[in-house]
N, C-alpha and C positions, 0 to 999 in steps of 0.2 A: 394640091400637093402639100403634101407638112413639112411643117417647118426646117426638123433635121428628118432630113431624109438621106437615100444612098450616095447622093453625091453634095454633099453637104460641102461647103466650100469652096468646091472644084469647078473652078471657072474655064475651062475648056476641054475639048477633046483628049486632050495630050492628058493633063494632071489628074484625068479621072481615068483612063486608064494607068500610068503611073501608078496612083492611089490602089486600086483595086488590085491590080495584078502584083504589084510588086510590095509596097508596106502595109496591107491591112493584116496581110498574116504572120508580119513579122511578132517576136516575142516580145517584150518587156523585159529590160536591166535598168531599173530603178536605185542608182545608186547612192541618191541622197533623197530623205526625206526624212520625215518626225511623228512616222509613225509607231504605237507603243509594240516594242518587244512581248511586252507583257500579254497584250492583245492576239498577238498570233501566238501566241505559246498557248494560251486558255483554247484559241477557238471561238473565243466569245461570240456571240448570239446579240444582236442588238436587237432591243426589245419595239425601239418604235423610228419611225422616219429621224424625226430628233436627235438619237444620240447615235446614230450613225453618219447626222449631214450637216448638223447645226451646233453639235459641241465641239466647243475648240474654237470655231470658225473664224476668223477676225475678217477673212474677206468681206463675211457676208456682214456682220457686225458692223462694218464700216457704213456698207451699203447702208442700212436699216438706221444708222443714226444720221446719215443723210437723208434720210425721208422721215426724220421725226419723232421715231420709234424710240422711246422710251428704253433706258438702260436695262427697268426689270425684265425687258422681255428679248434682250441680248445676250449680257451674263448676270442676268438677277434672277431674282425669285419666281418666275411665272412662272408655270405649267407647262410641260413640254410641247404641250398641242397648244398653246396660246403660244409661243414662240414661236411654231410652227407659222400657224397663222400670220402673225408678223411680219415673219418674212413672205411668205404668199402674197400678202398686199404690199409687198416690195417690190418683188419680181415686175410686173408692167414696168415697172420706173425704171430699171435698169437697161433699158433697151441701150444698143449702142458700146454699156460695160459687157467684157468679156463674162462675168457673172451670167446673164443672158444667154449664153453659149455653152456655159459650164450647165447651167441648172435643168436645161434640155435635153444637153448630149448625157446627162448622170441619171438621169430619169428615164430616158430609153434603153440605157443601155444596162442598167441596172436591173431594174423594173419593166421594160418590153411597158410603157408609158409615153406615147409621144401627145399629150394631150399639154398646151400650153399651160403653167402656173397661175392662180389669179387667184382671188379671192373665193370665188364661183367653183371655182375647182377643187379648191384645198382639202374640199373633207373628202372629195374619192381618191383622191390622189395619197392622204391618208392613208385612208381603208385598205385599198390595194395595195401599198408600199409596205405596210405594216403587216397585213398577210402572207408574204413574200417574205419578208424579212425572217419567218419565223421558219423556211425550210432551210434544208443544207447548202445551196449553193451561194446564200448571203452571209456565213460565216463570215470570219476573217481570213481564216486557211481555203472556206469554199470562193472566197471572190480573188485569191492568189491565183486560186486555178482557172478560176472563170477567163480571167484576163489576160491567163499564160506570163505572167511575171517570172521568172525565169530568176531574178537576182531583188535582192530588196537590200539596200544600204540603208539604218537605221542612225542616229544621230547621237550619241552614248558620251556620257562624262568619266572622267579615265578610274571615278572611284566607284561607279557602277560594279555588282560582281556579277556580272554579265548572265545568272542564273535563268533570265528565262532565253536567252539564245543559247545554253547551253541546253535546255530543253528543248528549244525547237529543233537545233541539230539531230537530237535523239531521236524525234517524233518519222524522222524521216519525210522532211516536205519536198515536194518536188521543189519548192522555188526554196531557193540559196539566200537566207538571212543572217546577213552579219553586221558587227556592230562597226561602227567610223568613231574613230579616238578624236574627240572633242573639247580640249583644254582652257579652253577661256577663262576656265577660275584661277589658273596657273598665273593668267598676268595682271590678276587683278587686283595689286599690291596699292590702290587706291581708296582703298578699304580695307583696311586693319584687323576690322573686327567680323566681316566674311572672310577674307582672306585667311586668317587666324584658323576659325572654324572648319573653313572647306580643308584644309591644309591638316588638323586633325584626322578631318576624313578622309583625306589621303595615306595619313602616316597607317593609321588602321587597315585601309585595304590592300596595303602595300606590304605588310608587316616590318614597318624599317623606322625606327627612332628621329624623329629628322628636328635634326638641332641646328643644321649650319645650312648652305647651297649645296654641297657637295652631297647630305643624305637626300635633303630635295629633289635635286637631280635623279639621282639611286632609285629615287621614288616612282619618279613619273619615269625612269627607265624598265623598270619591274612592270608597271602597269602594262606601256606599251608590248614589253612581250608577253604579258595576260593576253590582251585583247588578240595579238598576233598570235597567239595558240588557240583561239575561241575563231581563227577565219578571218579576222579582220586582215584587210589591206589598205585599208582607207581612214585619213584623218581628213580633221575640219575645222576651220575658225572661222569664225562669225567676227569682222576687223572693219573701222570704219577705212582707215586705211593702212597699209604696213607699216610695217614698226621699224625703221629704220637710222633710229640712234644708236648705235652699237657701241659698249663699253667694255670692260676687260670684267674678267669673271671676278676678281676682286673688287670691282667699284660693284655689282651685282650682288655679289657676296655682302657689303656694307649696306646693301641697300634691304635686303634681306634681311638681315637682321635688325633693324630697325623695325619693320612694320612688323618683325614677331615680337616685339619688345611692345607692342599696341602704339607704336610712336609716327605721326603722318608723313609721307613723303611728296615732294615738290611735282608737278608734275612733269618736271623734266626728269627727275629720276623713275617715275614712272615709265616713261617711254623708254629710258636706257634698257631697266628692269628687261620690260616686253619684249623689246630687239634682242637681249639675247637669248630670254625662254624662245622666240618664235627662229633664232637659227640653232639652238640645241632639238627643238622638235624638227626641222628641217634635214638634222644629221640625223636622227632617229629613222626617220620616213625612208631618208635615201639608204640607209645601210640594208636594212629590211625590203626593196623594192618595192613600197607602198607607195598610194598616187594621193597628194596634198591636194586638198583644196582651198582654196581662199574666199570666201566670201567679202565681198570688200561694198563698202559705200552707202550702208545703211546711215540713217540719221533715228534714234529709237528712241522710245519715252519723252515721244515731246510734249506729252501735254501732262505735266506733272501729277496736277491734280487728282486725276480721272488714272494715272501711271499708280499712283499711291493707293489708291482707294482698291484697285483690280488687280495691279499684278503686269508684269510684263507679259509680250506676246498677245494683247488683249486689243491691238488694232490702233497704236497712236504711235506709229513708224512713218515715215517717209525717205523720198531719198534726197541723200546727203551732195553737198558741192565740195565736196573735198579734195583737195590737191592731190592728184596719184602718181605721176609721171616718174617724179625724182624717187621715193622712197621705194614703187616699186621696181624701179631699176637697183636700185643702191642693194635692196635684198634681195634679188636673185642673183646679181652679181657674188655678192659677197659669198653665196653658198655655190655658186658654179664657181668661184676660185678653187674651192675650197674642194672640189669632184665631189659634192654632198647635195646639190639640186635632183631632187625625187622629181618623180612624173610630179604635174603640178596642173592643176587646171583652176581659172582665176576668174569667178562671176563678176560680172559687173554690174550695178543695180544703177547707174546714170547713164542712160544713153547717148550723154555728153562725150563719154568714155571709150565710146566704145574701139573708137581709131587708135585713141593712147594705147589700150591693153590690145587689140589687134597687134599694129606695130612692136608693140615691148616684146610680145611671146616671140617672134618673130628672131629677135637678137639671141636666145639662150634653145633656141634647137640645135640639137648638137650631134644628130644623128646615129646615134645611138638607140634610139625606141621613133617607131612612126608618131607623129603627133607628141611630141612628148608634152609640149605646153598648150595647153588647152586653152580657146577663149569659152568659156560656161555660155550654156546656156539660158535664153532670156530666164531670168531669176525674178521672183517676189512678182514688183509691180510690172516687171519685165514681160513675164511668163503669158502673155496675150500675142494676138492674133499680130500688131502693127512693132511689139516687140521683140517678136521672134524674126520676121522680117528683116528688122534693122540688127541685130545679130547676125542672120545668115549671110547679111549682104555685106558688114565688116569683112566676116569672117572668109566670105568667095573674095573678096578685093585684096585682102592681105595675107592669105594664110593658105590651104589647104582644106577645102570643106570636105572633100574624099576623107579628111581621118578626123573628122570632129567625132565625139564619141557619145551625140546627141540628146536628148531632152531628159528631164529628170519630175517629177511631182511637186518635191519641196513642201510634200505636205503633209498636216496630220491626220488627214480623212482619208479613209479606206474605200470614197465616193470618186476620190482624184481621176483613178486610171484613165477615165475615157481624155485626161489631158494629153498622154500620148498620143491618142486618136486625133484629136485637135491639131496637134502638133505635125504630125505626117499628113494632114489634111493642107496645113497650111504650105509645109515645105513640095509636097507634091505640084500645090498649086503655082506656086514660085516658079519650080522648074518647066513645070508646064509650060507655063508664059514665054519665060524662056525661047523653049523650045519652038513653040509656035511665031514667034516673034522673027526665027532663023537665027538665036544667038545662041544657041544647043545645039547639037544633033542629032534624031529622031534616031537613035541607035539603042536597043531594048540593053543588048549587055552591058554596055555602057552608064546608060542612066538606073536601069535595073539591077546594077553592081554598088552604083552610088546611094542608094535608096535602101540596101540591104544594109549596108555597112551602119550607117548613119542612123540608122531606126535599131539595128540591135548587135551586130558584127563587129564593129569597133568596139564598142562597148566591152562585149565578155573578153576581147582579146587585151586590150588595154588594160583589166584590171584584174585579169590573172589571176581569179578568186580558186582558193584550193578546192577540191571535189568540182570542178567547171573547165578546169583547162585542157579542153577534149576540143579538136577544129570543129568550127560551125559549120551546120549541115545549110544548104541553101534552100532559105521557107521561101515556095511564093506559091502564090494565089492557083486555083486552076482556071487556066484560059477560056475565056466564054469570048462567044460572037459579038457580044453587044461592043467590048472595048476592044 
C-alpha cells in the first residue's frame, strides 16, 4: 500500500466514511494566510519545484538546519536545484515531524507523485514536478481552482494600495480574495525611527497631514475604509500578548508626540500607547461588522544573530510563556463595555493555553452572532496532527465545536492546500473514534452537518464577505458501497 493513500489517517470504519462522504468535497475558506496578492493577480507560472515549495519556507529551513544543512543552501546563495536537494536529504530525518505528512500529501496531490522523497528520488521528482508546473493547472489562479478555495484572506499592512486585489477583483476569479487590515507598525512606538518612517507611509497613503493623534487616528480611519471598500472584513495582529494598560487619549497623545520628536519612550509607555491603538482598532472592526483576529503568544527573533543577518520570518520563532489570562480578559471587557467587541477569534500558539482562552471566549458570547468568539485554530507550531487534537478537544469541552469556523493555512506557499485535507482527515478521525467508542451517535445528519459546517459553512456565514453572502448549498460526496 503507499504511504498516503485514500484513507490516509482514518483509523476506523466510522472517520473513513465521515471523511469521504461528508468533507473531502467540502470547499476551502482560507481566511488567513501570507500569501502574495501580487501572485495571484500575475498568475504567475513557477518555473521549478523550488520557488514554488522551498521559497519562503522557514518550516522546512528549520528542519534543514537541524540536520546540518548549511545556511547557503536554506536562504543563501545555492542553486535552486542544490537547495532542492537539501532538503531531499532531509525528508527521511523528518519522520515522526508533521513536515513528513505535509511533503507527501503536496507531492500527490499536486503532482499525482506518491513516490517517497529521498536522495535517490530527487532528480525524477524534479523532472516530473517541473514539467507539471509549466501547464495551466499549477498557476496560482490554476491551483485556486484546482483546490476549489472558494475565499483567500490575504495578510495586508493598512499602507498597502491594495492595487493588486483590486486587479484580482477585475480578473473575475472564482475564488474571493481579499485583503485582512494588519497594523502592527501602528504600536510600534518602540522605535522611533521605523515608527517615524512607517508613519510617513501612512500619512501618504492616506492623504491626511498627521502632526498630532487626532490626524493619526483620521489616518488609520481612511485606510480602514480603503480596505473595507476593496472586500475586506477582516483584521489581524500578530501580539505576544494583549495590550491591556489602557490610558486616556491624552497621555497617548504625549506619548505620540515624543517618539515623532525621534525622542525614546519607557516601555510602560509603550504598552499604554498599544492598549489604546488596539481598543481604537477594536471600535473600527465592530462599527464596520469585521471579524478580529488576534494572534497571540509568539516568542520571535530569538536568535539575534542569524535575526540580523536574514530578516525576520526566516525560522528563529518559538512559542512564548506569556501570561494571558488577566489582559485578555481586561480587553475584551473593556470593549464589550463599551458595545464595540467585533466578532473576534483568538489563536493560541501555547497549548498551555489552551483552557485559559477556551474559558475567556466563553464569558463575552453574548448572543448576538453564533460563535461570535472564536478559539483559532491550531496555529504556527500548532497547526499539526497532535495540535489540532488538543484544539478540538479544548474546544468540544468548553465551547461549541458545531460553530468553530475551522482551519486556515497560515501560509506563504501556494503548496499548503492539501493542509485542509490533513486537517479533516484528522478531525474526521477524532470523531470517528468517538463514535465507535459509543460516545457519538452514528447519526449521518447529525455528524454530517457538523462536518459541513466546520470544513467550510461556518466559515463563509461568519465572515460575510461581500459578492459570497448567498446561503451554502450542501457539498457532499456521492455515496459508494464501500463506506
Amino acid at each position: 500500500m503507499k504511504f498516503i493513500h485514500e484513507d490516509f489517517l482514518l483509523q476506523t470504519r466510522t472517520a473513513r466514511w465521515l471523511y469521504h462522504e461528508h468533507a473531502k468535497a467540502q470547499p476551502i475558506f482560507d481566511y488567513h494566510c501570507h500569501l502574495s496578492p501580487r501572485d495571484i493577480a500575475e498568475n504567475r507560472r513557477f518555473n521549478n519545484l523550488f520557488e514554488i515549495w522551498l521559497e519562503g519556507d522557514h518550516y522546512k529551513w528549520r528542519a534543514m538546519r537541524s540536520n546540518g544543512v548549511a545556511e547557503r543552501y536554506c536562504t543563501g546563495d545555492a542553486a535552486p536545484y542544490e537547495k532542492f536537494l537539501a532538503w531531499a536529504a532531509t525528508v527521511p530525518q523528518t519522520l515522526r515531524n508533521p513536515l513528513y505528512h505535509w511533503t507527501h500529501l503536496e507531492l500527490l496531490r499536486h503532482f499525482g507523485i506518491s513516490e517517497l522523497l529521498d536522495e535517490r528520488s530527487a532528480p525524477r521528482i524534479w523532472k516530473l514536478s517541473n514539467a507539471k508546473l509549466a501547464g495551466e493547472e499549477l498557476t496560482t489562479q490554476g491551483i485556486l481552482k484546482k483546490f476549489n478555495v472558494r475565499a483567500v484572506g490575504t495578510t495586508d499592512d493598512p499602507v498597502d494600495d491594495l492595487k493588486y486585489h483590486q486587479a484580482i477583483a477585475a480578473a473575475g476569479l472564482s475564488t474571493r480574495v481579499v485583503p485582512a487590515f494588519r497594523p502592527d507598525k501602528a504600536l510600534a512606538v518602540q522605535d522611533p525611527v521605523a515608527f517615524n518612517a512607517w508613519v510617513a507611509r501612512l500619512a501618504a497613503a492616506a492623504d491626511v497631514d498627521i502632526r498630532n493623534i487626532a490626524s493619526f487616528l483620521t489616518a488609520l480611519r481612511r485606510r480602514h475604509d480603503f480596505f473595507h471598500a476593496q472586500g475586506s472584513r477582516i483584521s489581524d495582529h500578530g501580539l505576544t500578548a494583549c495590550w491591556a494598560d489602557f490610558c486616556t487619549e491624552k497621555a497617548a497623545a504625549a506619548i505620540f508626540s515624543r517618539v515623532r520628536a525621534g525622542r525614546k519612550v519607557s516601555s510602560a509607555e509603550q504598552a499604554q500607547f498599544a492598549s489604546f491603538m488596539m481598543l481604537y482598532f477594536g471600535r473600527l472592526d465592530a462599527e464596520k461588522g469585521w471579524v478580529k483576529q488576534l494572534h497571540l503568544g509568539a516568542m520571535r527573533n530569538n536568535n539575534s544573530r542569524l535575526q540580523q543577518a536574514l530578516g525576520p520570518d526566516t525560522g528563529f520563532d518559538s512559542i512564548g510563556d506569556y501570561p494571558q489570562a488577566a489582559a485578555l480578559s481586561a480587553y475584551l471587557n473593556r470593549l464589550d463595555a463599551e458595545n464595540a467587541l467585533p466578532k473576534t477569534i483568538i489563536y493560541n500558539l501555547n497549548p498551555a493555553d489552551n483552557y485559559v482562552f477556551g474559558t475567556m471566549l466563553g464569558n463575552f458570547q453574548d448572543g448576538s452572532v453564533p460563535g461570535k468568539l472564536q478559539l483559532g485554530s491550531g496555529w504556527w507550531f500548532m497547526d499539526q496532527k497532535e495540535g489540532m487534537e488538543w484544539q478540538l478537544n479544548a474546544l468540544s469541552n468548553l465551547g461549541l465545536l458545531s460553530r468553530f469556523v475551522g482551519m486556515i493555512t497560515d501560509s506563504r506557499s501556494f503548496m499548503s492546500y492539501p493542509r485542509h485535507e490533513y486537517f479533516r482527515r484528522t478531525f474526521c478521525n477524532l470523531l470517528g473514534r468517538d463514535v465507535e467508542n459509543g460516545e457519538l451517535p452514528k447519526d449521518e445528519a447529525l455528524l454530517g452537518g457538523l462536518i459541513r459546517k466546520v470544513c467550510y459553512e461556518n466559515a463563509h456565514t461568519y465572515f460575510n464577505l461581500p459578492g459570497m453572502n448567498v446561503p451554502v448549498a450542501k457539498i457532499t460526496a456521492k455515496k459508494t458501497a464501500r463506506h
